[in-house]
C-alpha positions in Angstrom: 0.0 0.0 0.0 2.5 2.5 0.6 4.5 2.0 -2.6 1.2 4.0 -4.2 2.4 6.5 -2.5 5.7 6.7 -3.8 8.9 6.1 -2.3 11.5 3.5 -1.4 11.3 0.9 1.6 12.2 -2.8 2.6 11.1 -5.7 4.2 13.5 -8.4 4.9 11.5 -11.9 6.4 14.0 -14.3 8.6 13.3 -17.7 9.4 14.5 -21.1 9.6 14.0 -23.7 6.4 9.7 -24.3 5.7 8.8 -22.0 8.2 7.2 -20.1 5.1 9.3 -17.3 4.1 9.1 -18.3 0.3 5.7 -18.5 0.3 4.6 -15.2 2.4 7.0 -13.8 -0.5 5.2 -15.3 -2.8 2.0 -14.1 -1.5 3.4 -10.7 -1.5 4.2 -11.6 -4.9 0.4 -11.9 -5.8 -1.2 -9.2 -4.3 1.6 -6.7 -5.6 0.6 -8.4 -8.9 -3.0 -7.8 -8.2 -2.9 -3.9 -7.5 -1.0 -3.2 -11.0 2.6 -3.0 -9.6 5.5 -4.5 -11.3 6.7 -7.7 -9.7 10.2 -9.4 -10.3 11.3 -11.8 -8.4 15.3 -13.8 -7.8 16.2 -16.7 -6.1 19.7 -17.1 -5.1 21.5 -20.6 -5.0 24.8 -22.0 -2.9 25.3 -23.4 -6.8 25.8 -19.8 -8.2 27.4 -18.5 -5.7 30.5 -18.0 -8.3 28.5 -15.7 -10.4 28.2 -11.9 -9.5 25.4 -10.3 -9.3 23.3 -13.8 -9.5 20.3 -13.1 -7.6 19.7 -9.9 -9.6 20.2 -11.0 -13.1 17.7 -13.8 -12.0 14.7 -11.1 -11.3 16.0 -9.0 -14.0 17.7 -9.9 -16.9 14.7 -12.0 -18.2 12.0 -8.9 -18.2 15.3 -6.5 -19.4 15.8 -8.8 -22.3 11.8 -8.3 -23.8 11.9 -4.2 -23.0 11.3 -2.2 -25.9 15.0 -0.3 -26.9 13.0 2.9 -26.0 12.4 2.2 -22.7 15.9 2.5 -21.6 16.6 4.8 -24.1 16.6 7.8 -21.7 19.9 6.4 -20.1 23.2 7.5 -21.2 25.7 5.6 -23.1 27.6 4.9 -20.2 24.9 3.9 -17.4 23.3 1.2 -20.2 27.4 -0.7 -20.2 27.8 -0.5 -16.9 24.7 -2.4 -16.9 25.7 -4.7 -19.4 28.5 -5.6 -17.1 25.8 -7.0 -15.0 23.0 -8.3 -17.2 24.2 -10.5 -20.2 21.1 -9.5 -21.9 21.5 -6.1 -22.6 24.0 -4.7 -25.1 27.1 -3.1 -24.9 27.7 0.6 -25.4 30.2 2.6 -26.5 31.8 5.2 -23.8 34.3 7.8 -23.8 36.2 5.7 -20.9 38.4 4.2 -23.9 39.4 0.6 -23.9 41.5 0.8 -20.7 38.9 1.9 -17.8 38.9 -1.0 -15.7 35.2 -1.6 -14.5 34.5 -0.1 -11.0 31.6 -2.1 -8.9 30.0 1.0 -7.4 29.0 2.4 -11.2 27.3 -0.9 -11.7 25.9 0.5 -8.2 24.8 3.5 -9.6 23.6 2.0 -12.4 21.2 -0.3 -11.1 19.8 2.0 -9.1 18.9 4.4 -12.2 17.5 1.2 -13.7 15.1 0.7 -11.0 14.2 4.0 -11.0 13.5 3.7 -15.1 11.5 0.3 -14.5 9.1 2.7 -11.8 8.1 5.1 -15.1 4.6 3.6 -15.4 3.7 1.4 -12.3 5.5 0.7 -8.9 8.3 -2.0 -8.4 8.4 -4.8 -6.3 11.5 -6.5 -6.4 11.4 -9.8 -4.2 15.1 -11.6 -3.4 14.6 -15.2 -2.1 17.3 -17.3 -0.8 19.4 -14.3 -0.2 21.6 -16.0 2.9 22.8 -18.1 -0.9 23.7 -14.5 -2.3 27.1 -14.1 -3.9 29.4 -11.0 -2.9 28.3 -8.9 -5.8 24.8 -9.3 -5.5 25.7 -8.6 -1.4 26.9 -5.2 -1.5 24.3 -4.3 -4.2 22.1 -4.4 -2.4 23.9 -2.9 0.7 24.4 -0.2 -1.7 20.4 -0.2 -2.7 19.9 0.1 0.7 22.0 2.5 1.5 21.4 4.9 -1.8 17.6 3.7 -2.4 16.0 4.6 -5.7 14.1 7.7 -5.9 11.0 5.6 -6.4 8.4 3.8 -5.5 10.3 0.6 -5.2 9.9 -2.6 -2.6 12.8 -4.5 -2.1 11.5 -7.7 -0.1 14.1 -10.3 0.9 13.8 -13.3 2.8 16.5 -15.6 4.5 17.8 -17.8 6.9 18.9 -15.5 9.7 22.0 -18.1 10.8 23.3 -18.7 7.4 23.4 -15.2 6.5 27.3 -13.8 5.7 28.9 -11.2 7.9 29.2 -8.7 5.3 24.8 -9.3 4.6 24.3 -9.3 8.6 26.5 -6.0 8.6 24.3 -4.1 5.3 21.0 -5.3 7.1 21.7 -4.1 10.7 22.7 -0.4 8.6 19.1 -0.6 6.9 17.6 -1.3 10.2 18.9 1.6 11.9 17.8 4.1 9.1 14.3 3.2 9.7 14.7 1.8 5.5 14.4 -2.0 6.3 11.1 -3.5 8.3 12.1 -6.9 9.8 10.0 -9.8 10.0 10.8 -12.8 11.9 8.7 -15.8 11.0 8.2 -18.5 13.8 6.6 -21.9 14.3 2.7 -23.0 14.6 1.2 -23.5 17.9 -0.4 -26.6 18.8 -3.7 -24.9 18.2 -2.7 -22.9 14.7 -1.2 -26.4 13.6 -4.2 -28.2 14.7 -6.1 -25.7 12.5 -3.5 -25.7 9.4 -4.2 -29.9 9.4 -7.9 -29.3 9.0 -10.9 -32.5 10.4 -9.4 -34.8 8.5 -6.6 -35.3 11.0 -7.7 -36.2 14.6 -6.6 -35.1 17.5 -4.0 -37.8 18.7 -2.4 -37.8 15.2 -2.2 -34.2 14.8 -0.4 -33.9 18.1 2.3 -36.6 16.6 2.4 -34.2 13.9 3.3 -31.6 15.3 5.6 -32.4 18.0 7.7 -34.5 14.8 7.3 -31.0 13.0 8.1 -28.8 15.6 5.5 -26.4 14.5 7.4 -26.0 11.3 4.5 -25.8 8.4 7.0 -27.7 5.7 7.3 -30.5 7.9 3.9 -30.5 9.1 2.6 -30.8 5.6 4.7 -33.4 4.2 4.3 -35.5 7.4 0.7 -34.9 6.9 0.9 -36.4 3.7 2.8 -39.0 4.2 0.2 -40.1 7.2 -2.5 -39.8 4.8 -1.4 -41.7 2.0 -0.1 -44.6 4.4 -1.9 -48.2 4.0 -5.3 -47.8 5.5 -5.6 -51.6 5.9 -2.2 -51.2 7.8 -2.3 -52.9 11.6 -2.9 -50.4 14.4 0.6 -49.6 15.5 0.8 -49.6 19.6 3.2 -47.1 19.5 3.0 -42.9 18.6 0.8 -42.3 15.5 3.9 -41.6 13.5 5.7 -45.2 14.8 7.3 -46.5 11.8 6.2 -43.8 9.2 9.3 -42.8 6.6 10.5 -39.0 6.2 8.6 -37.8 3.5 10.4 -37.7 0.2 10.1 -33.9 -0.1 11.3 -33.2 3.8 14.1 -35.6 2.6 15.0 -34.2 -0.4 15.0 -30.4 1.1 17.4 -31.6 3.8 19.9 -33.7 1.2 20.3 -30.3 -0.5 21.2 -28.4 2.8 23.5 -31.0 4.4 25.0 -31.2 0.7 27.0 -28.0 2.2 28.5 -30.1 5.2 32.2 -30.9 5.6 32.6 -34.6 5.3 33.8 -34.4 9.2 31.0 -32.7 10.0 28.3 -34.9 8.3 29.8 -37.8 9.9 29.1 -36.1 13.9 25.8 -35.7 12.6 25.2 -39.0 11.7 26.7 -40.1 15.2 24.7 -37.2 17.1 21.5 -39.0 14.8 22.6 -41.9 16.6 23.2 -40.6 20.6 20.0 -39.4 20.7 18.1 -35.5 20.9 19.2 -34.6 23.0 22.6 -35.6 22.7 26.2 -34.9 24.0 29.4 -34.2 21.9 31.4 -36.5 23.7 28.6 -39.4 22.4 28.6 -38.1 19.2 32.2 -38.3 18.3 32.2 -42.0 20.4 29.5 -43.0 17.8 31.1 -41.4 15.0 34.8 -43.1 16.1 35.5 -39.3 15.8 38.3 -37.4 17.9 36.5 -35.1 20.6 38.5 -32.0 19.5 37.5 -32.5 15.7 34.0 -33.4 16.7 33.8 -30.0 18.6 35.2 -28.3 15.4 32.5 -29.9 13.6 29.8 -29.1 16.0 30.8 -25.2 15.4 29.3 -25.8 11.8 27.0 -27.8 12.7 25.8 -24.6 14.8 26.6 -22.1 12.3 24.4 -24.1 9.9 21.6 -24.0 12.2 21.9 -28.0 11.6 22.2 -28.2 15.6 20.9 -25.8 18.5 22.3 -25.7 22.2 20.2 -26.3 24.9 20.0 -24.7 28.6 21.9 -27.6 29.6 25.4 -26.9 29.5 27.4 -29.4 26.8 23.9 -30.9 25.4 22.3 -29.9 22.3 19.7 -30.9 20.0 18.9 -31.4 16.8 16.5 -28.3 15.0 13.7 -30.4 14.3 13.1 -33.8 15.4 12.1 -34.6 11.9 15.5 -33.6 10.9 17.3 -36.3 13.4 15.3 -38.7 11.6 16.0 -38.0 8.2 20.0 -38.3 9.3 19.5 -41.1 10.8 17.7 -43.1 8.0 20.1 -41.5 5.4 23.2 -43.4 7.0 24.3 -46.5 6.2 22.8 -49.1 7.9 26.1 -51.4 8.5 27.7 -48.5 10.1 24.6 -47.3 12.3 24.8 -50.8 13.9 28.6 -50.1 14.8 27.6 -46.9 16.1 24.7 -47.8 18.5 27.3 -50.6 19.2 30.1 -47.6 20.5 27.4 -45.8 22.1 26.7 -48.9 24.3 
């Protein structure tokens, strides 16, 4: 509502993985969409991370490349290369810098910036930047710079992340936004038992959906998937005398969105998770490296990434922690080999 009034601002949304940053985004997305304002939208990835500028060529360089030549026609010779230096779409101009001026980033700075400002001619902008804890250095002190320097315009910037993954140098340019009164913050946190209970609808009963949600956590990913997974298991099945959830797999989604985050583990450190999997949550570091065959002082190092990660939390107990989600022990511990889980249980003991 306010961007129809003109004018820059922010909103940055933190959260942990499937708490629903991507889609509150993406519902931001829509009604943006629905009042008439421009929406583009970027997604970084740990798999670009080697290409500058990455999460901004992904909201961008698509729309740039099907804009009518006259639309940035209005921008000088000079502004439309340094641009090219950041989309691959748009041509190259030629300058009066010569063929020695070594490119400098904070004209692509500027230039971006009088881009935005050109794509606010006819309707209001809203730029939405997903993933950005994923974002390469580039694209980082773009938009520190954006942040800094907004856009005379009526631009959103809306970025969501995962506040424990976030680089220094990100933490540093959103702290300055904060203080400036430019960024909003919105911190995204789990269900209750009574908004989960809600979220799973009749269908679910009572003691199920409290299995549910203490496997979840009160994360809404989780809670959906495991949902799923209840509701699409045998219905001529025996009744299990255990928890509702007794022998029930990790979904193949939950499984798959964890493989891709604990793809960015050290090989050390994958291994204490698997023997922390295996100690129980939760669990003890001294365990963990027993039931990993680990040396304690590299299965502390470990544990700092494991923390760092947001993999692992501490606890108020003093040298225990646990895992971030139960569902998330359980996917470890399925994912390891089953040879070497019964050596581990066999350390443990």
């Amino acid at each position: 509502a306010g961007l129809d009034r003109g004018g820059a601002s922010a909103v940055e949304l933190v959260g942990e993985p499937g708490i629903g940053k991507t889609r509150l985004v993406a519902e931001l997305a829509a009604r943006a969409d629905a009042r008439g304002h421009l929406v583009l939208s970027g997604t970084a990835s740990e798999l670009e991370r080697d290409l500058p500028y990455w999460v901004f060529v992904d909201a961008l360089d698509d729309y740039l490349q099907g804009l009518e030549p006259d639309r940035l026609a209005a921008l000088d010779g000079g502004i439309r290369t340094d641009l090219a230096d950041v989309f691959p779409s748009l041509p190259r101009f030629p300058t009066e810098r010569g063929a020695a001026f070594q490119h400098e980033r904070y004209r692509s700075h500027r230039a971006v910036r009088e881009l935005l400002e050109r794509l606010t001619a006819t309707k209001p902008l809203v730029l939405v930047l997903d993933d950005l804890h994923w974002a390469d250095p580039a694209s980082v002190d773009l938009l520190g710079a954006l942040l800094r320097r907004p856009p005379d315009a009526a631009v959103l910037i809306a970025v969501a992340l995962r506040p424990r993954q976030v680089p220094e140098r990100l933490v540093a340019a959103l702290e300055r936004a904060h203080r400036s009164g430019m960024l909003v913050g919105l911190e995204l946190g789990a269900l209750t038992r009574a908004e989960a209970r809600e979220f799973l609808g009749e269908v679910i009963d009572d003691a199920a959906s409290g299995g549910l949600y203490d496997e979840s956590g009160g994360n809404p990913f989780y809670l959906e998937q495991l949902a799923r997974a209840l509701d699409w298991a045998p219905k001529d099945a025996p009744a299990s005398p255990g928890p509702p959830l007794a022998g029930l797999d990790v979904p193949p989604a939950v499984a798959a969105a964890l493989a891709e985050e604990l793809a960015l583990l050290s090989d050390e450190a994958r291994l204490v998770l698997e023997g922390a999997a295996v100690a129980g949550d939760p669990f003890e570091p001294e365990l963990a490296a027993v039931a990993a065959s680990t040396p304690e002082a590299v299965a502390l190092e470990a544990l700092d990434e494991l923390l760092r990660l947001d993999v692992v939390r501490e606890t108020d107990v003093p040298r225990r922690f646990r895992f971030r989600h139960p569902l998330v022990r359980r996917a470890v511990y399925e994912s390891a080999r089953g040879g070497w889980r019964l050596g581990a249980h066999e350390r443990c003991a």
